[in-house]
C-alpha positions in Angstrom: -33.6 -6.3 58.5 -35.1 -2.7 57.7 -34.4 0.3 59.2 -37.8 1.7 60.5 -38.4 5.6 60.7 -38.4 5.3 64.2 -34.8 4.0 64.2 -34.1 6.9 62.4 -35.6 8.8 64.7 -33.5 7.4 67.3 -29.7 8.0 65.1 -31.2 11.5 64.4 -31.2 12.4 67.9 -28.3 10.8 69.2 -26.5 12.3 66.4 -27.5 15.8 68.2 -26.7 14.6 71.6 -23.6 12.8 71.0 -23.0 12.8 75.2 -24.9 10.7 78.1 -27.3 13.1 79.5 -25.9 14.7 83.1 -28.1 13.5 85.1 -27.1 9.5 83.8 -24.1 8.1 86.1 -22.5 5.5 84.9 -19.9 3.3 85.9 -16.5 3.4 84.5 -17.5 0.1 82.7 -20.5 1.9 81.3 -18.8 4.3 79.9 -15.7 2.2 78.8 -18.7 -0.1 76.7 -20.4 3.5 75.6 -17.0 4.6 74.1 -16.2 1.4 72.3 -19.9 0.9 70.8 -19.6 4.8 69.3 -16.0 3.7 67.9 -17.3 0.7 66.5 -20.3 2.4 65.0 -18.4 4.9 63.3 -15.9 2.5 61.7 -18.8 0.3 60.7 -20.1 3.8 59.3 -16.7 3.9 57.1 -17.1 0.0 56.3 -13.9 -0.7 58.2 -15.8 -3.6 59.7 -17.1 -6.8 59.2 -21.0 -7.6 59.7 -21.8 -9.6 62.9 -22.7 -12.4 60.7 -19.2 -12.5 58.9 -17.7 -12.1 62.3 -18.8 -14.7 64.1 -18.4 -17.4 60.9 -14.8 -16.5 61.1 -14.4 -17.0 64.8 -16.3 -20.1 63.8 -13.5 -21.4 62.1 -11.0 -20.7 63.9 -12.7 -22.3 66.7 -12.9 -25.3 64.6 -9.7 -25.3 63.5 -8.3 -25.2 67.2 -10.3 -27.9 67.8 -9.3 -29.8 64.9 -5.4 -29.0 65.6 -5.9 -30.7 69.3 -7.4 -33.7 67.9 -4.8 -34.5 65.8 -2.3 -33.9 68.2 -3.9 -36.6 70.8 
């Protein structure tokens, strides 16, 4: 997937806002999920973490091998 110049756009000006503008209320969920996707983003910046793809095979696995280690214990 390609970034488009309007995504750029979009990282541009949320890099000079880096807030929720005042007159957005949000829940303390809301901003509980805002604060975690800006940590994630910026460690994904610094390549601290896995792609979504990578991710989610490995959760994969271990799914499987949960599954797997209750089979043969039956």
């Amino acid at each position: 997937m390609s970034v488009t110049s309007a995504d750029r756009q979009k990282c541009a000006a949320l890099k000079q806002k880096d807030s929720v503008p005042e007159h957005v209320n949000l829940t303390a969920e809301q901003q509980e999920l805002l604060h975690d996707m800006r940590v994630s983003l910026k460690q994904m910046k610094r390549g601290e973490l896995l792609p979504a793809r990578e991710t989610l095979r490995e959760i994969d696995l271990e799914l499987e091998a949960e599954d797997n280690a209750r089979t043969s214990d039956a």
